[in-house]
VEXVOMAR-990804 format. One record per residue (C-alpha): residue number from 1; residue in three letters; x, y, z. Coordinates in steps of 0.05 Angstrom, whole numbers. Each point is the difference from the previous one (the first is absolute). Layout:
<rs>
{NUM; "ala"; {X; Y; Z}}
...
</rs>
This chain:
<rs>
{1; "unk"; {2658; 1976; 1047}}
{2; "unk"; {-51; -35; 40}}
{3; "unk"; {-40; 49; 51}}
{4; "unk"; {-32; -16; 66}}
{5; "unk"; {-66; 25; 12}}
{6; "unk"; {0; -5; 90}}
{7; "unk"; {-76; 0; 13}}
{8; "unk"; {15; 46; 64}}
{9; "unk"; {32; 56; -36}}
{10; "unk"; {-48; -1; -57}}
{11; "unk"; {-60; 9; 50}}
{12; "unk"; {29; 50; 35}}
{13; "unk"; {-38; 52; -28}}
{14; "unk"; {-73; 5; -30}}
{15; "unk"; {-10; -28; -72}}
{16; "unk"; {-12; 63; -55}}
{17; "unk"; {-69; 4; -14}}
{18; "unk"; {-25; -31; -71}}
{19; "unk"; {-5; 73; -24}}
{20; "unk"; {74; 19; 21}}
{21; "unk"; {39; -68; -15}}
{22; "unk"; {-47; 11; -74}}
{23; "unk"; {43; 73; 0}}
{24; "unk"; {66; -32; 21}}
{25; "unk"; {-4; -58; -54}}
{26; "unk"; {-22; 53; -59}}
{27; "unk"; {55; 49; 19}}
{28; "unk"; {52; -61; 0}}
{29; "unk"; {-27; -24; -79}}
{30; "unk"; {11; 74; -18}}
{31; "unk"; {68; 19; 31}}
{32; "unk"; {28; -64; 20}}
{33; "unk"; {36; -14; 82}}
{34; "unk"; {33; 52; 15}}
{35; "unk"; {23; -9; 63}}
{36; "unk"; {34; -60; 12}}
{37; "unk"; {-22; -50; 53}}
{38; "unk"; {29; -8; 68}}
{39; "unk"; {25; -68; 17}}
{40; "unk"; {32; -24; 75}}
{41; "unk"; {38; -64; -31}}
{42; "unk"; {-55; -25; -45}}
{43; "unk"; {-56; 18; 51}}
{44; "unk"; {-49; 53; -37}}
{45; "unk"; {9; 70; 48}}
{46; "unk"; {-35; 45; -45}}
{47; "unk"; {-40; 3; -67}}
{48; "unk"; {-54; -63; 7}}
{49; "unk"; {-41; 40; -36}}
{50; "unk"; {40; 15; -56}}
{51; "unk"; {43; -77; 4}}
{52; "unk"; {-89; -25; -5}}
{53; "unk"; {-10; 46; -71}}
{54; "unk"; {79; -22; -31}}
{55; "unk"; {-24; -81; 18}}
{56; "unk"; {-73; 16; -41}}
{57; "unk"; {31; 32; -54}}
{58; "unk"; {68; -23; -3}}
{59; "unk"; {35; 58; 11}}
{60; "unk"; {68; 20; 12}}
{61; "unk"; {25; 29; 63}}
{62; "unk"; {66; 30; 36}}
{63; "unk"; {7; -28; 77}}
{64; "unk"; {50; 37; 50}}
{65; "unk"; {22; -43; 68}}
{66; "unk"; {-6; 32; 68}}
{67; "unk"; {32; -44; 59}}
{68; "unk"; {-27; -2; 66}}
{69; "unk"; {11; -36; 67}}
{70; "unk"; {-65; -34; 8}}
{71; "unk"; {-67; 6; -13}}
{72; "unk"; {-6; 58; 43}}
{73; "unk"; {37; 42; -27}}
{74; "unk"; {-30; -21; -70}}
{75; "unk"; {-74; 26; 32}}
{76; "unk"; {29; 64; 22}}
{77; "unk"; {38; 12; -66}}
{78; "unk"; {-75; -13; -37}}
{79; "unk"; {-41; 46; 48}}
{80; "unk"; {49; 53; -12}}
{81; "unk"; {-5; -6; -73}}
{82; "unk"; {-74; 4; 2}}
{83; "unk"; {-1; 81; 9}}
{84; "unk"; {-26; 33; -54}}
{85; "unk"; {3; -66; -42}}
{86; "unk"; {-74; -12; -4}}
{87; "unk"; {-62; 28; 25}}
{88; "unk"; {-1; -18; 68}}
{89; "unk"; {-63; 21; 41}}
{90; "unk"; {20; 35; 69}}
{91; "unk"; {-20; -59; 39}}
{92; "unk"; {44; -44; -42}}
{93; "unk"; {50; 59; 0}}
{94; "unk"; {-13; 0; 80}}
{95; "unk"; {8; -70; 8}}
{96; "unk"; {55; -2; -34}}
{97; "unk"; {47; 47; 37}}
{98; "unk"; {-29; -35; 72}}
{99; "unk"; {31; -71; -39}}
{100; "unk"; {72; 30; -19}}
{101; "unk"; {0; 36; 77}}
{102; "unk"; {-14; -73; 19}}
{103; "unk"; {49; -33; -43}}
{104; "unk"; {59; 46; 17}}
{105; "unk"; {-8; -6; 62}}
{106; "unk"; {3; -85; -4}}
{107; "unk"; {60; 14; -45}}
{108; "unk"; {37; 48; 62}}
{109; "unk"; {-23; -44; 53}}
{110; "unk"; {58; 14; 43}}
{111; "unk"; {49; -45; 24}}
{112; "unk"; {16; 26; 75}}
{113; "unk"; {26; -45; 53}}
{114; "unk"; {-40; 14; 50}}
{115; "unk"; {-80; 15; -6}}
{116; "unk"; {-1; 78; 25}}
{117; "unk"; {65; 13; -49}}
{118; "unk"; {-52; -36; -68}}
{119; "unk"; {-61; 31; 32}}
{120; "unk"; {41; 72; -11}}
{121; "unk"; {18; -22; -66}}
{122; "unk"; {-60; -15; -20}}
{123; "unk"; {-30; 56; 29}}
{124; "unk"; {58; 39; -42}}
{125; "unk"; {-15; -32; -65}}
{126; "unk"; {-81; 6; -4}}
{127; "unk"; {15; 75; 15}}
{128; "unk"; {51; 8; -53}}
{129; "unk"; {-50; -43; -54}}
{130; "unk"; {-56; 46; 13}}
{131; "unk"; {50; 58; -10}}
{132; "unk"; {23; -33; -70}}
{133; "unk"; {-70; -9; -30}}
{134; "unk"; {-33; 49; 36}}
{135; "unk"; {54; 42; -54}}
{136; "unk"; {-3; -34; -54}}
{137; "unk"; {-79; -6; -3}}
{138; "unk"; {-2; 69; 24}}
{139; "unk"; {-47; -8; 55}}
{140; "unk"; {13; -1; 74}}
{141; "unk"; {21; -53; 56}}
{142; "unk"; {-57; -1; 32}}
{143; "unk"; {-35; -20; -71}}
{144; "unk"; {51; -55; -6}}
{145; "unk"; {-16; -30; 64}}
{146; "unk"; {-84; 13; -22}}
{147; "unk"; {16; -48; -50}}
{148; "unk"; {45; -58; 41}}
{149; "unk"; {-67; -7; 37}}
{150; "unk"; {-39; 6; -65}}
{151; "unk"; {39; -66; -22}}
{152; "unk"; {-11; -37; 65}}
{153; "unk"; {-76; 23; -18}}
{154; "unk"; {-4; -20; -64}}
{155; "unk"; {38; -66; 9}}
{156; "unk"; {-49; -24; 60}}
{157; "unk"; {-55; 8; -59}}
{158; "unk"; {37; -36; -53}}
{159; "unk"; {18; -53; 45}}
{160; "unk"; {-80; -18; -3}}
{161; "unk"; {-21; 24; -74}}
{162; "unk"; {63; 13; -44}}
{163; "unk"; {-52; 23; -53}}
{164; "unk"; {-29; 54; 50}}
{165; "unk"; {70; 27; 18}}
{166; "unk"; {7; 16; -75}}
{167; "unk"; {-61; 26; -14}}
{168; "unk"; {5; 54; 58}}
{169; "unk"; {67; 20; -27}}
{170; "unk"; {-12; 3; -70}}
{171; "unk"; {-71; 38; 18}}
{172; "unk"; {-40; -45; -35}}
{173; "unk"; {-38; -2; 84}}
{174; "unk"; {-5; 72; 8}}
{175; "unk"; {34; 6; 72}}
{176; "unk"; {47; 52; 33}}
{177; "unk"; {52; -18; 43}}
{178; "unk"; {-44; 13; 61}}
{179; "unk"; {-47; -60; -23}}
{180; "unk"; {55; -40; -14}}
{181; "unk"; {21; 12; 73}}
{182; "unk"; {-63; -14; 34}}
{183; "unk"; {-14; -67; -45}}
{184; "unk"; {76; -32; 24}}
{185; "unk"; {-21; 24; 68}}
{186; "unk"; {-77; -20; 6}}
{187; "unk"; {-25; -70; 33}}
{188; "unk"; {23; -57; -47}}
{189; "unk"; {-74; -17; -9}}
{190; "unk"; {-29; 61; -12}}
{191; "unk"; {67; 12; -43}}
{192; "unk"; {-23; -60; -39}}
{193; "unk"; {-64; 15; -14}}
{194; "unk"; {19; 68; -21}}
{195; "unk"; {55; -32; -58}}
{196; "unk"; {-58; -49; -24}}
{197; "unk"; {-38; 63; -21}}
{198; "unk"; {53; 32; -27}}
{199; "unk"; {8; -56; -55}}
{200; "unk"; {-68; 37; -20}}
{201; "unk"; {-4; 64; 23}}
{202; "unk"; {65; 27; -13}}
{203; "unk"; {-12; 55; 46}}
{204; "unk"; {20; 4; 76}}
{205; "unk"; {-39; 44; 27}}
{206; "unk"; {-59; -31; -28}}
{207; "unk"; {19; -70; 15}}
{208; "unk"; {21; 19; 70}}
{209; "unk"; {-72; 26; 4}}
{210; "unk"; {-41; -60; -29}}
{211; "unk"; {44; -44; 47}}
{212; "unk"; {-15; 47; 70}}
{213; "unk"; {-67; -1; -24}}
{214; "unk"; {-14; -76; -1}}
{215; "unk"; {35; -7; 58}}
{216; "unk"; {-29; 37; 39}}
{217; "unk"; {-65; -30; -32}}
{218; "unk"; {20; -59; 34}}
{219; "unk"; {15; 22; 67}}
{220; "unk"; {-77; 29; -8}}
{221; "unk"; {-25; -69; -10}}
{222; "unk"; {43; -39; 43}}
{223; "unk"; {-21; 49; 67}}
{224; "unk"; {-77; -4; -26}}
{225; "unk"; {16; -78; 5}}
{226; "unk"; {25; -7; 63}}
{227; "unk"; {-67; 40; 25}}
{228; "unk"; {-41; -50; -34}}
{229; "unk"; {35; -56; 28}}
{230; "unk"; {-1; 35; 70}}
{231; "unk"; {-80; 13; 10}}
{232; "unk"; {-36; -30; -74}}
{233; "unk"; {-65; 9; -11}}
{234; "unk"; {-34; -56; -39}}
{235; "unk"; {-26; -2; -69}}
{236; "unk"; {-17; -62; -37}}
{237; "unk"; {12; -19; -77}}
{238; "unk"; {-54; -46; -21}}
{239; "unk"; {42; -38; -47}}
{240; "unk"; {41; -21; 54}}
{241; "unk"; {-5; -65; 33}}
{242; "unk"; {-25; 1; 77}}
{243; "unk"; {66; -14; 28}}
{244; "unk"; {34; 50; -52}}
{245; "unk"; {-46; 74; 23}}
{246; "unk"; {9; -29; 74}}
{247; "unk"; {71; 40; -7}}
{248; "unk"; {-11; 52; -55}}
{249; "unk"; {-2; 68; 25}}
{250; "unk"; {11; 75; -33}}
{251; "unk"; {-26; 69; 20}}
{252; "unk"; {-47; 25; -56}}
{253; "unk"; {33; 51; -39}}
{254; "unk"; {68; -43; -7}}
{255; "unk"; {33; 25; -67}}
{256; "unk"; {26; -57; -43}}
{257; "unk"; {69; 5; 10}}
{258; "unk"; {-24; -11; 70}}
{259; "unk"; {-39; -63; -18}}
{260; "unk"; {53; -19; -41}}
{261; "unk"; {52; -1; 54}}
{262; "unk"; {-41; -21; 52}}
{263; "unk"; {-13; -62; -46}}
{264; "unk"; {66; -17; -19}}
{265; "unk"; {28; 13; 79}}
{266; "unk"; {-61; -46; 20}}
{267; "unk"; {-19; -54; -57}}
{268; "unk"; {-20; -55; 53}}
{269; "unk"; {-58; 52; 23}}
{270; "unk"; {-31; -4; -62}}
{271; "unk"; {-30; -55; -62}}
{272; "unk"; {37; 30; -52}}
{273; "unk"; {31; 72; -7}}
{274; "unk"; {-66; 9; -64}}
{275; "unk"; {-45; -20; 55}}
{276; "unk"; {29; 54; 45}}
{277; "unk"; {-5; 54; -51}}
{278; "unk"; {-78; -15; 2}}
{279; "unk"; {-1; 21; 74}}
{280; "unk"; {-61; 51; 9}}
{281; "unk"; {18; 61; 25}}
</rs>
């Protein structure tokens, strides 16, 4: 039988690590599949891991078919089946209880005549879902609903740097779920900056630091510029030309990233931004 691999379900959930997919292949050589994998027609559901190993090695394997409505329904099935399959992290576990609260309630989306009667039924159905998983992930409604917004949180992240969103769940950016809140919520540009560091420094509070630091760096230097601009004293750089020093002015004591900016904010005030570093302070 030919199987299906659908890119979307596949990704659905972070790759095992080298180290456990190493574990999962040597306990397969030694014991074999056990469990048979899940199929939805000849779409792959459950066991990529396990269908990857069989293809290397040539192995033989037992498949069982599940039917669903749509792809859904298929997602929800998945999520569900995650618990207590693998080792989840609890912002991966968090995460993804706030996606099956979200999927359920696109699945029960109501289908009232008017909009007050489907606003009620919605309102019905997202307090029955939080009741269901709240149960069977034994933790309370208000949790569940913690973790809808975690999703819309984590989402606005991943919609920038999908590589970022799984780091922070799988822990490999040490983060809590506070940090992940204030990144999704913070300026985009100071956002930004922060998730450039964080390809380096996989630690948010640190990178959150470095970034508030040069920025406000900057504001420093831009508000020292705008006093130079507004009363300058003169000083001259000898290897400029006449017409060049006739517009270069600093207050001694400038720091270089003050130079620096000033330079690159101003290049027509100066010969050339080496000649500007030479100014005499």
């Amino acid at each position: 039988m030919e199987i299906t691999i659908n890119k979307q379900f596949k990704t659905l959930f972070r790759p095992l690590t080298d180290e456990e997919y190493q574990q999962l292949e040597a306990n397969i050589l030694n014991e074999g599949i056990r469990d048979p994998l899940v199929l939805w027609g000849n779409v792959l559901i459950d066991g990529h891991n396990r269908y990857s190993i069989a293809q290397k090695h040539k192995l033989k394997f037992k498949t069982v078919k599940i039917e669903f409505k749509d792809k859904t329904e298929a997602e929800i099935w998945m999520r569900s089946n995650q618990k207590g399959k693998r080792n989840l992290t609890k912002l991966e576990q968090l995460y993804n209880i706030g996606k099956l609260y979200e999927l359920t309630k696109k699945k029960h989306g109501g289908t009232g005549a008017n909009q007050y009667t489907k606003q009620t039924q919605q309102n019905i159905m997202s307090a029955n879902t939080s009741t269901l998983l709240a149960e069977q992930y034994s933790i309370s409604e208000r949790t569940v609903q913690r973790a809808a917004d975690f999703v819309k949180e984590v989402d606005t992240i991943g919609e920038i740097n999908p590589d970022i969103k799984d780091r922070l769940l799988s822990g490999a950016i040490r983060a809590t779920q506070k940090d992940i809140k204030i990144l999704a919520n913070m300026e985009p540009k100071k956002r930004l900056k922060i998730m450039v560091v964080l390809e380096n420094l996989p630690i948010f509070s640190q990178a959150r630091s470095k970034v508030e630091i040069e920025i406000s760096k900057d504001e420093t230097a831009k508000q020292t510029i705008k006093e130079i601009k507004r009363k300058p004293p003169l000083i001259y750089n000898m290897d400029c030309t006449e017409t060049d020093r006739g517009g270069l002015y600093l207050y001694r004591g400038l720091s270089k990233r003050i130079t620096s900016l000033f330079y690159h904010q101003n290049p027509q005030e100066c010969c050339s931004e080496t000649d500007f570093s030479m100014v005499l302070f």
